[in-house]
N, C-alpha and C positions, 0 to 999 in steps of 0.2 A: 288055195293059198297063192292064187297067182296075184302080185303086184303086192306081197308082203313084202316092204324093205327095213332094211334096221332102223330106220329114221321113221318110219310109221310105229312100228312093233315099238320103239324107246318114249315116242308120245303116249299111246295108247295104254301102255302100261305105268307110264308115269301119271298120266292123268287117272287111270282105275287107282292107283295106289293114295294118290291123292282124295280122290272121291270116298275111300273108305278113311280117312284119316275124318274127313268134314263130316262124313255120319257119325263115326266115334266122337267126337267133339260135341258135337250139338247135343247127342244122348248124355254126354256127361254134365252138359250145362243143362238141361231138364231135370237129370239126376239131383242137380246140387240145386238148381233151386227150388225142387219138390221138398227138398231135407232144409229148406229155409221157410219157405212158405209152411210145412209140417215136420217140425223138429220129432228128431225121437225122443222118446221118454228119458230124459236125463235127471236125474233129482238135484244134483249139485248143479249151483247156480253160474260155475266159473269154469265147469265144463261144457254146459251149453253156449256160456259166449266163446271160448275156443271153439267149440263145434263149430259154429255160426261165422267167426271167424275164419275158420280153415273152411268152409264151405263157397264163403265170399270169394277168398283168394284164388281158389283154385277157378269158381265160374269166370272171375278175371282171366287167369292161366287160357283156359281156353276158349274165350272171347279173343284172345289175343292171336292165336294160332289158326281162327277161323278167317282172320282180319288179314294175315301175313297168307296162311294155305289158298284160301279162296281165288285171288289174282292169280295164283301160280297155274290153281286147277284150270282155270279159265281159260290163261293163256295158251295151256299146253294144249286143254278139249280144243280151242276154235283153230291151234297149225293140225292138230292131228286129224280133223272134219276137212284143212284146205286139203291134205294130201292127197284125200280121194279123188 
């Protein structure tokens, strides 16, 4: 534990928190457009465009957050590598 400082330990844990935020995201934009690409068995035709719709929206949602998170991870991984 020699040469742990709070400024190391606050990157490195911000960027691990970060890095699981960008895995969660991407699975959920796989998630959604697997349920676009193969819709579930809906029989009504006005619940499948809302599904399809709240499918859209949300792989937007986090298309967005990968867009904003991504630089953040970045920046924080490459002070938290100069440390050492």
């Amino acid at each position: 534990m020699h040469g742990w400082t709070v400024k190391k330990v606050y990157f490195y844990a911000l960027s691990f928190i970060l890095l699981a935020f960008i895995i969660y995201n991407v699975g959920q934009i796989v998630w959604r457009l697997s349920e676009i690409i193969v819709p579930p068995p809906i029989l009504d035709l006005e619940s499948r465009k809302v599904n399809t719709y709240s499918n859209w929206r949300m792989m937007g949602e986090n298309i967005v957050y990968l867009a904003v998170c991504f630089p953040v991870f970045w920046y924080h991984w490459k002070v938290a590598r100069s440390l050492e």
